[in-house]
C-alpha positions in Angstrom: 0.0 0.0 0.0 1.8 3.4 -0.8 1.2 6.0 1.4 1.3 10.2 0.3 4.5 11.3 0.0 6.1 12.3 3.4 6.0 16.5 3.2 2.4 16.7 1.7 1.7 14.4 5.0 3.2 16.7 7.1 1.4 19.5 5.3 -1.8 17.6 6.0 -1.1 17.3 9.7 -0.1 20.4 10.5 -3.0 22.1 8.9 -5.2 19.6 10.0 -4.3 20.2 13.7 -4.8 23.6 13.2 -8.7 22.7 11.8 -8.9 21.1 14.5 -7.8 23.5 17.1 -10.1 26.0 15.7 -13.3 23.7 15.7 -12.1 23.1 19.6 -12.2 26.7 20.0 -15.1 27.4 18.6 -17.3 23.7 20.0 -16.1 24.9 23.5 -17.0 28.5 23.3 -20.4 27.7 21.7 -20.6 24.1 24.3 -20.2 27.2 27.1 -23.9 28.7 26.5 -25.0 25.2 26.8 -25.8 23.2 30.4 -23.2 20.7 30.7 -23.7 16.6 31.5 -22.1 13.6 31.7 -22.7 13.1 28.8 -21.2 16.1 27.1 -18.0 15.3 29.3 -17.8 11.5 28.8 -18.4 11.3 24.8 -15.2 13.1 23.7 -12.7 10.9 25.3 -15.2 7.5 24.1 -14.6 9.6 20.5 -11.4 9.4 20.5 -10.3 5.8 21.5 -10.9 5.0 18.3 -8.1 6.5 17.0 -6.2 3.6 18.8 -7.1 1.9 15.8 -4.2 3.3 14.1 -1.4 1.2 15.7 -3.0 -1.7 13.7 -1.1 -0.3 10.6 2.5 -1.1 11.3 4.1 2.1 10.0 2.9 4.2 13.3 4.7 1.1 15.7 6.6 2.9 18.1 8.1 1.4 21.1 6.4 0.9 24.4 8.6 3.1 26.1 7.6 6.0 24.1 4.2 5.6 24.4 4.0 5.7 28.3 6.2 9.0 28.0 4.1 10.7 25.6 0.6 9.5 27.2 2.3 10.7 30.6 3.3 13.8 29.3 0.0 14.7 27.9 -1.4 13.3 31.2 1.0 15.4 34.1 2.0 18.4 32.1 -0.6 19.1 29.4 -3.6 18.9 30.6 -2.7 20.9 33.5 -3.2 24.4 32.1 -7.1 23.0 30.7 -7.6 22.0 34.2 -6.4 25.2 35.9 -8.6 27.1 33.8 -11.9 25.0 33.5 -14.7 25.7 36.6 -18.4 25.0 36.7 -21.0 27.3 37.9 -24.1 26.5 38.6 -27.3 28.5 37.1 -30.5 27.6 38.5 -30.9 23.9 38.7 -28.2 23.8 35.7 -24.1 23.3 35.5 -22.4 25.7 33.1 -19.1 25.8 32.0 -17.7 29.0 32.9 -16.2 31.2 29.9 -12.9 32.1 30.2 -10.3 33.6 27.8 -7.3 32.6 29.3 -9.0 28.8 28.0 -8.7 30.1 24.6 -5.4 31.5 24.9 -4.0 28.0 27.2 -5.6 26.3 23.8 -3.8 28.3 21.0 -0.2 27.9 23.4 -0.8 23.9 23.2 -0.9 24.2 19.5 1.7 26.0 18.9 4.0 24.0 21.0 2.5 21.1 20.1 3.4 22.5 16.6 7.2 23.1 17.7 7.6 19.9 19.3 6.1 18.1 16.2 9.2 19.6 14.4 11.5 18.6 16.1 10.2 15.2 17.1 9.6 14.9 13.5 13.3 14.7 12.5 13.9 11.4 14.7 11.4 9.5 13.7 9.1 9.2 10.9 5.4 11.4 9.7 3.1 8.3 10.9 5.0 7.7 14.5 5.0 11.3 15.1 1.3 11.0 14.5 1.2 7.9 16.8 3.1 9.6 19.6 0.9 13.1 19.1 -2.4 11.3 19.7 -1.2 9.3 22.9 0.3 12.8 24.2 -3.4 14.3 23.3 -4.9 11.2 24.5 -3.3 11.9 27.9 -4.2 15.4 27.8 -8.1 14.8 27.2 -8.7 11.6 29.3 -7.2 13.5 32.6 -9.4 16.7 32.1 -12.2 15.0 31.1 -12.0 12.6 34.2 -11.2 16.2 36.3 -15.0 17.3 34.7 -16.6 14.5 35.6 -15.2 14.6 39.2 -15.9 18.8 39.6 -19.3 18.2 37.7 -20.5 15.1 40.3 -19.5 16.6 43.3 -21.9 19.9 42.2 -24.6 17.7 41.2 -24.7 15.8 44.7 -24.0 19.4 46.5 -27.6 20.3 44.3 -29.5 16.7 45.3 -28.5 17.0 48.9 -29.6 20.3 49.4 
């Protein structure tokens, strides 16, 4: 099976994380006017296990190693800045993200050195791996703020049933 050359993939990635940073942006300022709910939180995550799919194709094999330190990384150092900046507020009988613009700009620095680091990371190893350890390092980032979400959002909603 021939894959596209190697540049026009990386030309394909890079644009298409920044597509995909902007549809965040823009899901997660529209998803603030909305009452949030399990849900809302869990699907995302669920979403994107599938793209654990890809390590059936042997060109995005990395070692073992690797992928601990890139799920860990997205895990301990990544997804500390979403969880810094992500609080619930309760309106009425409904949970509401609150807005805040220091999300957006905590988004637009992950991409950028998500961006960097792809470069370099890029020059060791080859388009489809870097892909592989991008998504585990994202896959980190997600699953821990997502699981923070859950945690902030159930403790509100018992606060609300036992009062």
């Amino acid at each position: 099976m021939k894959l596209m050359n190697p540049s026009y993939m990386q030309l394909v990635f890079t644009f298409g994380a920044m597509a995909m940073a902007v549809a965040v942006l823009f899901i997660r300022l529209k998803a603030s006017r909305r009452p949030v709910s399990v849900k809302k939180i869990v699907i995302p995550p669920l979403g994107m296990t599938t793209g654990l799919i890809m390590f059936v194709v042997p060109e995005t094999h990395i070692p073992i190693l690797w992928g601990v330190i890139a799920f860990a990384l997205g895990w301990l150092l990544f997804s500390y800045p979403l969880i810094r900046t992500t609080k619930f507020e309760q309106i009425n009988s409904e949970i509401y993200a609150e807005r805040s613009r220091s999300f957006i700009l905590i988004l637009i620095g992950l991409l950028v050195i998500r961006l960097l680091l792809h470069e370099v990371v890029e020059q060791y190893v080859s388009v489809m791996q870097t892909g592989a350890l991008f998504f585990l390092l994202a896959y980190g980032m997600i699953i821990r703020w997502r699981l923070f979400m859950f945690k902030q959002y159930r403790a509100m909603t018992e606060d609300t049933a036992t009062s």
